[in-house]
C-alpha positions in Angstrom: 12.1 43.0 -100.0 9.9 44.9 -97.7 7.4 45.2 -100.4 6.9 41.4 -100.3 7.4 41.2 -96.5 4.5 44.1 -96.6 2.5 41.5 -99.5 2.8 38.6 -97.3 1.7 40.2 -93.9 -1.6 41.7 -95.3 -2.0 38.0 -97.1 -1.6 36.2 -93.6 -3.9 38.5 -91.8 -6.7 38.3 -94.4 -6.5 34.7 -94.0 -6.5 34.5 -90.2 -9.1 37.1 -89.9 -11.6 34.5 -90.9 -9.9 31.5 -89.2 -10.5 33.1 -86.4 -14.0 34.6 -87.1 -14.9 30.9 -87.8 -13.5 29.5 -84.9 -15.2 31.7 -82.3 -18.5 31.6 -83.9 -18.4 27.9 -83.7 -17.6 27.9 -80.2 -20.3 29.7 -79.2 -23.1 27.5 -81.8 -21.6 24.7 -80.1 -21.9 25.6 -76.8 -25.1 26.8 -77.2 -26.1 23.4 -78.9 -25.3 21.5 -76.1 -26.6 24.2 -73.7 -30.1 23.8 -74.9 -29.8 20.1 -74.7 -28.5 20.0 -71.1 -32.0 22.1 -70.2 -33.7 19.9 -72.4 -32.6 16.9 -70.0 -33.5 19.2 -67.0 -37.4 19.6 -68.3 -37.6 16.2 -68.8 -36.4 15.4 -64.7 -38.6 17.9 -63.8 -41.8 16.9 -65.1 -40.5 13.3 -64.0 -40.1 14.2 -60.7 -43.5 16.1 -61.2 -45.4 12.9 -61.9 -43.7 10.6 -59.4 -43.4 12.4 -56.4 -44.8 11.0 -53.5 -47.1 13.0 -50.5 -45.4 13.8 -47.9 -46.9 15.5 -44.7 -44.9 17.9 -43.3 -43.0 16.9 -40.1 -42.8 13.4 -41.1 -39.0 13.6 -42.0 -36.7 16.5 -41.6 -37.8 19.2 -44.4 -33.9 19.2 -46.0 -34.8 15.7 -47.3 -37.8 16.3 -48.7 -37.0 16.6 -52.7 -38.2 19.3 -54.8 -41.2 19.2 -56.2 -43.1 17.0 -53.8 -46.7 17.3 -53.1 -46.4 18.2 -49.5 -49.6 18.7 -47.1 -49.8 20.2 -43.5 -51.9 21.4 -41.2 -51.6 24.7 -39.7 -52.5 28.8 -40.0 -52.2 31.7 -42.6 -51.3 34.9 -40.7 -54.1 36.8 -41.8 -52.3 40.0 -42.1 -49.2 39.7 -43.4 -48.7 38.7 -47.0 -45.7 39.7 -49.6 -46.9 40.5 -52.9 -44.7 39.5 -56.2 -44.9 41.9 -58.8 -45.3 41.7 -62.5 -47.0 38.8 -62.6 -49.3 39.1 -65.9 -52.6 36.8 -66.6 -54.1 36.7 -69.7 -52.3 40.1 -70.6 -53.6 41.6 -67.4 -51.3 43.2 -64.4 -51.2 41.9 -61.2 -49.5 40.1 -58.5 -48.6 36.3 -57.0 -49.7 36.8 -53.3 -47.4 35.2 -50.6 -48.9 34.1 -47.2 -47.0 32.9 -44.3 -48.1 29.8 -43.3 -46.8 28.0 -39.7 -48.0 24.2 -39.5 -48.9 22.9 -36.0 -46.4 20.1 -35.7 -43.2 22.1 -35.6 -42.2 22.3 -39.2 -40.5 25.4 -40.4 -43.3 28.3 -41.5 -42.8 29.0 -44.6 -44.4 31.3 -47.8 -47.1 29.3 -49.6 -47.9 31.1 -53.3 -51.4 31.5 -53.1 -51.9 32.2 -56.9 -52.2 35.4 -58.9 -55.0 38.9 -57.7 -55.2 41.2 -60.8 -53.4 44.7 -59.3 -52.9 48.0 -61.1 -50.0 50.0 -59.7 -51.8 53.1 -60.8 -55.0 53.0 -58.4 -53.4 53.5 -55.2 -55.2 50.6 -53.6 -53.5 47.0 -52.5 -55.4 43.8 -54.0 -58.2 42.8 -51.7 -58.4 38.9 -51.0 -59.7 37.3 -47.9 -57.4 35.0 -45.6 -58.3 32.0 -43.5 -58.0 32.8 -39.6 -58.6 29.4 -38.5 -56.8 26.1 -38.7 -56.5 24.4 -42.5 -55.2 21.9 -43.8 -53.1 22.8 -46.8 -51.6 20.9 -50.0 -49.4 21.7 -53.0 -46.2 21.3 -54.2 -42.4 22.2 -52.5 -40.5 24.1 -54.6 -37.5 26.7 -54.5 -38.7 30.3 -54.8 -39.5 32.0 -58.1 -36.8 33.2 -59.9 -36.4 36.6 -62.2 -35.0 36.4 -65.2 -32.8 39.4 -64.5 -32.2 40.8 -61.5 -31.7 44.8 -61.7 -30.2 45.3 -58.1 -31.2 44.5 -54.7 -34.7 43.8 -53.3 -35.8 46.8 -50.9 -36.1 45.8 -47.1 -40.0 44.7 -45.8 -41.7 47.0 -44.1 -42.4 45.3 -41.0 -45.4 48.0 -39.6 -47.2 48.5 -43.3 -48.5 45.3 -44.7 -48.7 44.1 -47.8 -45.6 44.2 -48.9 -44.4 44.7 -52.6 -41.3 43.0 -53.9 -40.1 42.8 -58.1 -38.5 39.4 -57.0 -38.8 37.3 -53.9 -35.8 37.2 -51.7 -36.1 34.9 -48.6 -33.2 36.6 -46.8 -35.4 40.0 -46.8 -38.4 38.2 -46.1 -36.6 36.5 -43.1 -35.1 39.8 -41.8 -39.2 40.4 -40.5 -40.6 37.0 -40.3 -37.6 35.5 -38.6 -34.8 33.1 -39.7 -36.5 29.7 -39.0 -38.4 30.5 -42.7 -38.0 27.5 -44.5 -35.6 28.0 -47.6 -38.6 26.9 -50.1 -42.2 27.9 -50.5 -45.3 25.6 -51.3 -47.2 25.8 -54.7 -50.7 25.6 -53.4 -53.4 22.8 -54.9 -55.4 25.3 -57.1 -58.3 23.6 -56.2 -58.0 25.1 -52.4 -60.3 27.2 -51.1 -57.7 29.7 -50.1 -56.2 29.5 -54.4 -56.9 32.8 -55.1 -57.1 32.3 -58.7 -57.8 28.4 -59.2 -55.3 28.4 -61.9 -53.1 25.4 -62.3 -49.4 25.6 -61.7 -46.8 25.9 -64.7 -44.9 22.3 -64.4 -42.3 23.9 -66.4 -41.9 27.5 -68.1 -40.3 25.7 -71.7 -40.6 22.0 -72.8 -37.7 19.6 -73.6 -39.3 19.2 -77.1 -38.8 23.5 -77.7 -35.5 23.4 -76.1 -34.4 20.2 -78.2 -35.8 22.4 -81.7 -33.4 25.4 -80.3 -30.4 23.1 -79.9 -31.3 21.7 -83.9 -31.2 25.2 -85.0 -27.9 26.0 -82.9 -26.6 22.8 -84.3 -27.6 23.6 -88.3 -25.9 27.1 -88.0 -22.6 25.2 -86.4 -22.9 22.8 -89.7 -23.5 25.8 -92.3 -20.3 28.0 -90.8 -18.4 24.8 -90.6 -19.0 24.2 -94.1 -19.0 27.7 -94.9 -15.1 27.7 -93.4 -13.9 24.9 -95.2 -15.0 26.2 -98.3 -13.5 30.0 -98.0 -9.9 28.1 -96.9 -9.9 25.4 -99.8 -10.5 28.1 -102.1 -7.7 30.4 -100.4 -5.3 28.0 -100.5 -6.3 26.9 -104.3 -5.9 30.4 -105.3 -2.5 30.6 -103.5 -1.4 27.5 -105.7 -2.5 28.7 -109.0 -1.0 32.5 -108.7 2.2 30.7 -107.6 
């Protein structure tokens, strides 16, 4: 009797193994199916929003209604001194940085960080990027956005240095950067035009990172795996269960 109990145990558990095998491995093709799709939609409303936004000029209408991604103008002043640098920011293979400039408009808007494009920077040399800075009053333009975001954050970002400038940072964290510049610093930073004078690199901005059509051609490859360990699953338990029947 315990023999067969013994038989019929090791049978059940060779036959849930894979049931459940199956199961969670279609959970997660599934998910990420409909993952990829969801970001598909995403691209496509940002690249809308991209192409419909309307200018605004800063200090028209209270900056927290002012949607992402619109192309935003202002007049005001660069401090000519201070500047956070983002690092690891390649071009065309090479090293270097995205250089941050604190801009303060002269209508009473919140300063705020405006990315003035990419300066070739090797950690190695022991010397900052060199740019030049506008002292005077200009008028800027570009686009509002949130600040950039790293695709894995590995601890905290280091205080600023508020006597040594530039400053270096591996991803850009407003509450640091507020700590020196103070905590009226708008909670989004300005894309500026690259065809502005003070566009350090004059190279156009990415509107996204990933298209909807690549993320849609993830989510069909997601989606084919889900089909082949669906079919994959029925076929191992009809043929369990067919064996079952004839050794009985």
């Amino acid at each position: 009797m315990a023999t067969v109990i013994s038989t019929k145990a090791k049978t059940l558990t060779w036959f849930l193994i894979p049931q459940i095998a199956a199961i969670l491995v279609l959970s997660l093709t599934v998910r990420l199916t409909l993952w990829q799709l969801d970001r598909a939609e995403e691209k496509e409303d940002r690249l809308a929003r991209w192409e419909q936004s309307e200018p605004v000029i800063l200090g028209e209408r209270p900056f927290g209604q002012i949607p992402d991604l619109s192309l935003v103008s202002a007049t005001g002043r660069f401090d000519p001194l201070r500047h956070v640098l983002l690092d690891n920011q390649t071009r065309n293979s090479h090293p270097g940085v995205h250089v941050f400039s604190l801009f303060s408009p002269d209508n009473g808007s919140p300063p705020l960080l405006v990315n003035r494009g990419w300066q070739p920077w090797i950690r190695t040399n022991d010397r900052w990027p060199e740019f030049e800075t506008a002292s005077q009053a200009v008028r800027i333009s570009g686009r509002l956005t949130g600040p950039p975001q790293p695709g894995l954050r590995l601890g905290e970002a280091l205080p600023l240095d508020p006597d040594h400038w530039p400053n270096l940072m591996t991803y850009l964290d407003l509450d640091r950067v507020r700590d020196v510049f103070g905590p009226e610093l708008a909670d989004r930073i300005v894309l500026l035009d690259p065809e502005h004078d003070q566009h350090l690199s004059g190279d156009a901005w990415p509107r996204v990172n990933m298209g909807p059509d690549r993320h849609r051609g993830y989510a069909f490859q997601w989606a084919a795996i889900s089909v082949a360990v669906l079919i994959l699953w029925v076929g191992l338990t009809l043929r369990f269960f067919l064996t079952r029947k004839k050794s009985s």
